[in-house]
VEXDREN-2710 file (C-alpha; in Angstrom, 1 decimal):
% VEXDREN-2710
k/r/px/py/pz
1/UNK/6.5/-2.0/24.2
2/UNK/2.7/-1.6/24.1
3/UNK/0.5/-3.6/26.2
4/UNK/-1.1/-6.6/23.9
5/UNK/-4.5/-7.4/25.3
6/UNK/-5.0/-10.5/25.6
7/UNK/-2.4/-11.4/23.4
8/UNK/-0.3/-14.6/23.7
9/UNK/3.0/-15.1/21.5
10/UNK/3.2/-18.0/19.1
11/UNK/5.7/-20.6/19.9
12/UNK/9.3/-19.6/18.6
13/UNK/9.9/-21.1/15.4
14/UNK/13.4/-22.0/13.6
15/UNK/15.0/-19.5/11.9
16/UNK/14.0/-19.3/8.1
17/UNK/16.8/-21.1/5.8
18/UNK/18.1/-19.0/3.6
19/UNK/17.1/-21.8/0.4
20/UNK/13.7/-20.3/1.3
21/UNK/14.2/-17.1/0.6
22/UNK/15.4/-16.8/-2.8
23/UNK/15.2/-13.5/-4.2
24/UNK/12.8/-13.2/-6.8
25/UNK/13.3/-11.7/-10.7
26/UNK/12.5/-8.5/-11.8
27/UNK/9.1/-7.4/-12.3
28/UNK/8.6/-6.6/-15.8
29/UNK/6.3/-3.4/-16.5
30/UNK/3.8/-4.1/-19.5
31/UNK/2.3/-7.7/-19.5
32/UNK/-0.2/-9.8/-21.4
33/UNK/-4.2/-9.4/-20.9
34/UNK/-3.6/-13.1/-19.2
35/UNK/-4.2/-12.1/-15.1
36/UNK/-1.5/-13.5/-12.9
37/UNK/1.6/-14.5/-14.9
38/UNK/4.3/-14.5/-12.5
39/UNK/5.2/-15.5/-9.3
40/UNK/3.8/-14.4/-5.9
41/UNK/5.1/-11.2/-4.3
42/UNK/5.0/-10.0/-1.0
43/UNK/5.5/-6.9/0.4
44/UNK/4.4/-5.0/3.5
45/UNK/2.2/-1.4/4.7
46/UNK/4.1/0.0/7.3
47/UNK/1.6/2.1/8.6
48/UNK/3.4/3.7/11.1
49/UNK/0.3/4.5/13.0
50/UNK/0.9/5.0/17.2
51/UNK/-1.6/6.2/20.1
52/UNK/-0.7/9.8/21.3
53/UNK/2.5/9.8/24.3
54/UNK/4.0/7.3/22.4
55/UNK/7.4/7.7/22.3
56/UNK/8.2/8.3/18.0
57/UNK/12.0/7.8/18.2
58/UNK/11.3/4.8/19.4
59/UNK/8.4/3.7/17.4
60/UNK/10.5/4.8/14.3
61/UNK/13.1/2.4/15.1
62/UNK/10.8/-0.5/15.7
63/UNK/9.9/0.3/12.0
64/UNK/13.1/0.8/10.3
65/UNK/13.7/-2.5/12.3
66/UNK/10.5/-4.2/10.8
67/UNK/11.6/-2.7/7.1
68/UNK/15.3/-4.4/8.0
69/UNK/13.3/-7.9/9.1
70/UNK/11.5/-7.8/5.6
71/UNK/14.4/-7.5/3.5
72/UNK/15.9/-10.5/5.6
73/UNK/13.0/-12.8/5.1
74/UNK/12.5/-12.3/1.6
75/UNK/9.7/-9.7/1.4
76/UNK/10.1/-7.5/-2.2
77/UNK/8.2/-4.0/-1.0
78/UNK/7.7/-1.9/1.7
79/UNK/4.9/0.5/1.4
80/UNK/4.3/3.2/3.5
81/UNK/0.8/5.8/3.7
82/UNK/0.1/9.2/4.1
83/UNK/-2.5/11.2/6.2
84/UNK/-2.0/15.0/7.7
85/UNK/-3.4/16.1/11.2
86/UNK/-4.4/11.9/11.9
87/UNK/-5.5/12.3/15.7
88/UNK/-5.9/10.2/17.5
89/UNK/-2.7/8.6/15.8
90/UNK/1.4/10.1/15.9
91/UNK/2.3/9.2/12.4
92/UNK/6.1/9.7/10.7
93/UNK/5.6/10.7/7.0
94/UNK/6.0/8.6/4.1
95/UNK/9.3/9.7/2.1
96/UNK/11.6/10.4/5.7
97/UNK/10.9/7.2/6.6
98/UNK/11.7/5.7/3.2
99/UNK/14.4/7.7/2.3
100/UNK/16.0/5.8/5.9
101/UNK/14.9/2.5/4.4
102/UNK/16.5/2.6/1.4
103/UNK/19.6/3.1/3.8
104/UNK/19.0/0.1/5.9
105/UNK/17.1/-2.2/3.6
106/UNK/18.7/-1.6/-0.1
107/UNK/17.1/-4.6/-1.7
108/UNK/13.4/-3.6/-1.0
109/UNK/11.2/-1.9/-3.6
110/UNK/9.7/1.3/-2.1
111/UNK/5.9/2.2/-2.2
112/UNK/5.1/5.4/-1.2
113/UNK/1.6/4.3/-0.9
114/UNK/-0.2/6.2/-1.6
115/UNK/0.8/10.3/-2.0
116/UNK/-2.3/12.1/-1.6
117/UNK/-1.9/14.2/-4.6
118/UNK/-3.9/16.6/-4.8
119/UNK/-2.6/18.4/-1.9
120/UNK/0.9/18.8/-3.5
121/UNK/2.7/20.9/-5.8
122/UNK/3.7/18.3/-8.9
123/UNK/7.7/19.6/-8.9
124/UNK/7.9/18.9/-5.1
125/UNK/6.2/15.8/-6.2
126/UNK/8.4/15.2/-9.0
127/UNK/11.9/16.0/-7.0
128/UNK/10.9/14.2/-4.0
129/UNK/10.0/11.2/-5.5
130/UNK/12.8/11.2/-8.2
131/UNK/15.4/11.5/-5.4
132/UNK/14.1/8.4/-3.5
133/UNK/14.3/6.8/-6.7
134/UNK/18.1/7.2/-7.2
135/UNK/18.1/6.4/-3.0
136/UNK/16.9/3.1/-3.4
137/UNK/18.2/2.6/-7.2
138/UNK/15.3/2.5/-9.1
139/UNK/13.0/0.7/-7.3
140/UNK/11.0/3.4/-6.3
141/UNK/6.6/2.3/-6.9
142/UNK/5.2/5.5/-7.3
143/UNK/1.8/4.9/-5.5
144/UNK/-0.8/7.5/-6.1
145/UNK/-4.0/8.3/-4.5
146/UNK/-6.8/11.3/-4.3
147/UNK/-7.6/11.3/-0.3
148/UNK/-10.7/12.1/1.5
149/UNK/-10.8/13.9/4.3
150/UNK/-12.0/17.5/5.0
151/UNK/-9.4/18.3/6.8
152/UNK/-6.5/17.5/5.0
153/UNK/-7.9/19.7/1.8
154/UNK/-8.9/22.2/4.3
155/UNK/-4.9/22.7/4.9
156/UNK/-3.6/22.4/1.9
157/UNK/-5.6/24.6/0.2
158/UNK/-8.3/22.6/-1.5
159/UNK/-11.4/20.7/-1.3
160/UNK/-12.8/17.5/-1.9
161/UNK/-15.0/18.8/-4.6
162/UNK/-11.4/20.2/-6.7
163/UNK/-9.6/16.9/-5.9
164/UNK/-10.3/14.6/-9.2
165/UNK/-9.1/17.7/-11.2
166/UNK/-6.5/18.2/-9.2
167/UNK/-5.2/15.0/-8.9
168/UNK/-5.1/14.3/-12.8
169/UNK/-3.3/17.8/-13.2
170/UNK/-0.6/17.0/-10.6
171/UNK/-0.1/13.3/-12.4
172/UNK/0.0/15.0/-16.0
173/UNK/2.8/17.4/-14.6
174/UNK/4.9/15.0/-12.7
175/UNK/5.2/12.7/-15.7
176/UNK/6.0/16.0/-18.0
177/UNK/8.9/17.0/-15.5
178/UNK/9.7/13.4/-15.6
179/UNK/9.9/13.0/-19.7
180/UNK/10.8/16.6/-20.9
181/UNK/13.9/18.7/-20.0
182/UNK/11.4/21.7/-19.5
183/UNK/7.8/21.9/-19.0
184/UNK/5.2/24.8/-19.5
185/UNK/2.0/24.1/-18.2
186/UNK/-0.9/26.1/-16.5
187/UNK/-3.0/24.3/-13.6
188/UNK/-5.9/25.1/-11.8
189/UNK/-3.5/25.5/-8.7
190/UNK/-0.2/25.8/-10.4
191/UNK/1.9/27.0/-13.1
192/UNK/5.3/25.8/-14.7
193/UNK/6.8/28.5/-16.5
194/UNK/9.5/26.7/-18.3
195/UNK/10.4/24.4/-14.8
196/UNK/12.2/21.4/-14.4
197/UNK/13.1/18.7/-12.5
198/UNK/16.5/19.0/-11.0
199/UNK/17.3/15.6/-11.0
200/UNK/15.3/12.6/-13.3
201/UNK/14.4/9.2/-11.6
202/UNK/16.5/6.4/-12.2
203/UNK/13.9/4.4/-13.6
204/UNK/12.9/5.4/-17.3
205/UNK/10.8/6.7/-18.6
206/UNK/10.0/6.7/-15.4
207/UNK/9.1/4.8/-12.1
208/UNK/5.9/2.6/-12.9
209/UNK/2.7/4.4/-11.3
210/UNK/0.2/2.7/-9.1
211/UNK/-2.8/4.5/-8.2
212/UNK/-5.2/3.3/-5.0
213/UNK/-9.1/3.9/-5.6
214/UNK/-12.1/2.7/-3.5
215/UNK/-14.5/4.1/-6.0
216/UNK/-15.6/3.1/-9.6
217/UNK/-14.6/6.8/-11.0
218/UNK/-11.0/6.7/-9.5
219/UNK/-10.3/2.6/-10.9
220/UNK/-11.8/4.1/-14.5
221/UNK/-9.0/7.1/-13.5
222/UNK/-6.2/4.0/-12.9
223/UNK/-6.8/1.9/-16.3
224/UNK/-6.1/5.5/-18.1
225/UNK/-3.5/7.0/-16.5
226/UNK/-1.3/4.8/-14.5
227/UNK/0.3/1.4/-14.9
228/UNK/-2.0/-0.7/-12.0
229/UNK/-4.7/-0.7/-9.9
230/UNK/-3.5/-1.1/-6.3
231/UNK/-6.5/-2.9/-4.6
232/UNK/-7.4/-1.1/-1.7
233/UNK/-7.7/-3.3/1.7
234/UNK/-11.0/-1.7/2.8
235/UNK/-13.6/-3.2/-0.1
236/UNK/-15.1/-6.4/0.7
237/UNK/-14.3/-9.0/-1.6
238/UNK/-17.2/-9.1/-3.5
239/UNK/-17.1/-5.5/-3.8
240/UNK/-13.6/-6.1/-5.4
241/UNK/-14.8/-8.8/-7.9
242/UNK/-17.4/-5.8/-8.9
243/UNK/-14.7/-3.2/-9.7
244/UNK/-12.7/-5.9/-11.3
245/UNK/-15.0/-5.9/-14.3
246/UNK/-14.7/-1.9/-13.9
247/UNK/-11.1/-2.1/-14.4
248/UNK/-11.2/-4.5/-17.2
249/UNK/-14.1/-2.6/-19.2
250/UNK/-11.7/0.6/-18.3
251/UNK/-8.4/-0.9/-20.0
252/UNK/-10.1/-2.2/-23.1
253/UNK/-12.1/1.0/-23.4
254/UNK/-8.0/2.3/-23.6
255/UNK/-6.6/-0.6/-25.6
256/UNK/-4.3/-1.6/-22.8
257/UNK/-4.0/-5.3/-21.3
258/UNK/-4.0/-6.1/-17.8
259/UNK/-1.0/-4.8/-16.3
260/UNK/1.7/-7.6/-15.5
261/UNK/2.1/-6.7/-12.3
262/UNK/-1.5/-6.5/-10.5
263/UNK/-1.2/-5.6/-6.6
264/UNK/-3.5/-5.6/-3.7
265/UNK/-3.3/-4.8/0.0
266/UNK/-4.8/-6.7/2.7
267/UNK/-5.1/-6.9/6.6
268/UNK/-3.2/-10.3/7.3
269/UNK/-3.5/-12.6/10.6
270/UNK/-2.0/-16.0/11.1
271/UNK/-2.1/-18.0/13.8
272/UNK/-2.5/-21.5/15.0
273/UNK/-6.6/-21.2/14.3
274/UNK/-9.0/-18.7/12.7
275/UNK/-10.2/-17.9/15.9
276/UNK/-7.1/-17.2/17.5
277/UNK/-6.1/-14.6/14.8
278/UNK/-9.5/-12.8/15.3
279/UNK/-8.9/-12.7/18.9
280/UNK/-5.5/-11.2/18.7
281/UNK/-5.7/-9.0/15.6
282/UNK/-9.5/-7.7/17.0
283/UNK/-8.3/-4.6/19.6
284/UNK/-6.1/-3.3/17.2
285/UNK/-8.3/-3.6/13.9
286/UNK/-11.4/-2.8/15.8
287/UNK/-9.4/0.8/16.4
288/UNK/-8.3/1.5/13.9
289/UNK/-11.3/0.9/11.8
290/UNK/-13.2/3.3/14.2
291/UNK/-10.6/5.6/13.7
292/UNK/-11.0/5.8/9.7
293/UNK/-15.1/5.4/10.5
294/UNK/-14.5/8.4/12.2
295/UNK/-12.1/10.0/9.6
296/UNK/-14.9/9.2/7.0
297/UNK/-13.0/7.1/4.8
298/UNK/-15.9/4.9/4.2
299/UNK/-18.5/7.6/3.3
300/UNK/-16.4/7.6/-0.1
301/UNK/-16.7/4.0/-0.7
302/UNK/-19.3/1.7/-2.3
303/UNK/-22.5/1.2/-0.2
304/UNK/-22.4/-1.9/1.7
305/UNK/-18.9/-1.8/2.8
306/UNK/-19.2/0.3/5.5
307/UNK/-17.4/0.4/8.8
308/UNK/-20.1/1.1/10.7
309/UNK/-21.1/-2.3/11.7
310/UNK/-19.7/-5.1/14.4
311/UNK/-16.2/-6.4/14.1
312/UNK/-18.0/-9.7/12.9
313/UNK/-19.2/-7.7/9.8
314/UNK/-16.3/-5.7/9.3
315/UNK/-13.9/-8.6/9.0
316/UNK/-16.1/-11.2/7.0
317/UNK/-15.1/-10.8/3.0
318/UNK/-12.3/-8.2/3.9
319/UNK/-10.0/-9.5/6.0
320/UNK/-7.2/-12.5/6.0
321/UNK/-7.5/-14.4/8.9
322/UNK/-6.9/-18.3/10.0
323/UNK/-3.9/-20.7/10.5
324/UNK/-1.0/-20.3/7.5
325/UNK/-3.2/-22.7/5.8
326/UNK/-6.1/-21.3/5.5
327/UNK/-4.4/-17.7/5.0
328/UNK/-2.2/-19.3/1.7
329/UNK/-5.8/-21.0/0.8
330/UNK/-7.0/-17.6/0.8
331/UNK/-4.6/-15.9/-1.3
332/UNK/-4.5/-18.1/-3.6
333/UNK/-8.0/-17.8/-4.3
334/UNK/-7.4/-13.8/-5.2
335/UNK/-5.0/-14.7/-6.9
336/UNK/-6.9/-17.0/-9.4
337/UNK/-10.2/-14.7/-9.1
338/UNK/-8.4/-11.6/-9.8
339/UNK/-4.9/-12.0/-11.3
340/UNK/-2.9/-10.6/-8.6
341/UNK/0.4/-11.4/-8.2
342/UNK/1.8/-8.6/-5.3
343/UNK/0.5/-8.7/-2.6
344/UNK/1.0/-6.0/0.1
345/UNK/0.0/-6.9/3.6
346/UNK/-1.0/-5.1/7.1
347/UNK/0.1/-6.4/9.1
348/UNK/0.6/-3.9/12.3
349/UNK/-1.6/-1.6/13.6
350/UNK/-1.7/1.2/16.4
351/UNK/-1.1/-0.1/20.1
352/UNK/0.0/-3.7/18.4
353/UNK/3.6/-4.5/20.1
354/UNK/6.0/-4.7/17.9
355/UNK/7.2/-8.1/18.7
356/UNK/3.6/-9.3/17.8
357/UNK/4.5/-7.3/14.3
358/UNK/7.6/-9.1/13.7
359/UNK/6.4/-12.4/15.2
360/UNK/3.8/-12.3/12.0
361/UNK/6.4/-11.4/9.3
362/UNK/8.4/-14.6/10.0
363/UNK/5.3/-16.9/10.2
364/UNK/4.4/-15.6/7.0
365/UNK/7.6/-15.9/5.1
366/UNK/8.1/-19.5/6.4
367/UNK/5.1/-20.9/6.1
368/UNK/2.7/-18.9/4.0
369/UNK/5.7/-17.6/1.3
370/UNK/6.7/-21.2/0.4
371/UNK/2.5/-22.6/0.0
372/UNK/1.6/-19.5/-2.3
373/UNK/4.7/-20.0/-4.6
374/UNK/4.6/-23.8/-4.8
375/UNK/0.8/-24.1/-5.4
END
């Protein structure tokens, strides 16, 4: 296990009774332009994030463990990111480790969240992603994203500057291979010369399509061509309220309501008092914040929500923090701001035992899970 600075465990708690975790109903995919019309759903972002010597067989059974936990307590989703060449973290990638949690936890949805598009070829896009959703029989998320970093379109062959183009090109040719038996298309980076996909998700027409955006152009790029906006974690709330009114000027401008199922991911800590979240969850945030400072992730964000500043800053508007009263308080209050109605939380982070990890996944489904839905 990693070392917890100053870290103390919660007191155990009883073990969840199974009347409180009812399993909850589908999740239809088109919905009215009424925000928030079903019940609260949670899922979880396992990061899979780790410092360098850490030993990844391990770490990747602490996470398949974690996935195994969720399913358990009544958690709907697991997501799980993607970055290339991430020093200073070790990082297993998305679809192998959810290929093994469709294995271990068959009842989960499964978020690929997000696949950074424009560095791939759309039929290895297509085939990947329509495999893992007969794995996990059809309930495959297809989260989308555009990336960021030098570094990663260095490698693959392309550069920040190609990436919108690209990523709208890949989308328009995954769905094609998706819908049509054989698709002809020519790209800026690819061609299909009468290609298909070798197997068809389960899901039809197809898996529904979330894409993450910090920026205006990319949530415009979301009401157009995919079925939600999934709320990035690393806007400050107001921030969010801002590009809420984007998104909703976006799907009128494309005569399409709010979707029915509106998700967002957050950085979650509960504990006893405010303060004692902040003082466990700091070390871990406070890195890996740095890390993505470092990374540049927020030099393509809105100015203002920088990283840049002191942990007081960085948390205040952004992150969930406080006793599993003030936490439920708090997302109930996006929830009637904003309509959501998944909610995808963080709640483990590089050098963060994974005790701590699974310590927070049960205080959240007992006590937080229950408040949300009976509000």
């Amino acid at each position: 296990m990693h070392p917890s600075p100053g870290a103390r465990s919660h007191p155990s708690r009883q073990t969840l009774k199974a009347s409180r975790l009812t399993p909850m109903p589908p999740v239809p995919r088109c919905g009215s332009h009424h925000p928030g019309g079903t019940t609260m759903r949670f899922g979880l972002i396992i990061r899979g994030q780790y410092p360098q010597g850490d030993d990844m067989r391990l770490r990747l059974r602490e996470d398949l463990d974690a996935a195994k936990r969720a399913e358990q307590l009544g958690y709907d989703l697991i997501a799980k990111g993607s970055h290339y060449a991430s020093h200073p973290f070790q990082y297993i990638q998305q679809i192998p480790y959810l290929c093994q949690v469709a294995l271990v936890a068959p009842k989960l949805r499964l978020c690929p969240g997000v696949v950074l598009l424009p560095l791939h070829s759309p039929l290895h896009v297509a085939e990947e992603l329509a495999s893992l959703d007969i794995m996990c029989d059809g309930k495959l998320v297809f989260g989308a994203g555009i990336g960021y970093r030098e570094v990663e379109f260095k490698a693959f062959g392309a550069t920040q500057k190609q990436s919108a183009r690209r990523f709208e090109e890949c989308l328009e040719a995954v769905k094609r291979l998706w819908g049509e038996d054989f698709v002809t298309m020519k790209g800026s980076y690819f061609a299909l010369d009468n290609a298909n996909c070798t197997v068809k998700p389960l899901q039809k027409p197809m898996p529904p399509i979330w894409i993450g955006a910090n920026a205006d152009a990319g949530i415009r790029r979301a009401a157009r061509v995919a079925d939600a906006w999934f709320i990035n974690p690393h806007n400050k709330i107001d921030t969010i309220a801002q590009q809420m009114e984007v998104y909703k000027r976006a799907l009128d401008a494309c005569g399409k309501p709010l979707p029915s199922e509106l998700p967002m991911l957050r950085e979650v800590f509960v504990a006893p008092t405010r303060a004692e979240a902040i003082r466990l969850a700091r070390p871990y945030l406070e890195a890996k914040y740095s890390a993505y400072r470092d990374w540049g992730q927020d030099k393509v964000m809105p100015a203002g929500d920088a990283f840049s500043v002191d942990f007081e800053d960085l948390m205040n508007d952004r992150f969930l923090f406080g006793s599993p009263a003030e936490v439920t308080d708090q997302i109930l209050g996006l929830q009637r701001r904003f309509g959501i109605n998944t909610i995808v939380l963080g709640i483990h982070w590089a050098g963060m035992p994974a005790s701590l990890a699974m310590e927070q996944m049960q205080i959240i489904a007992e006590d937080v899970f229950p408040a949300v839905r009976s509000a």
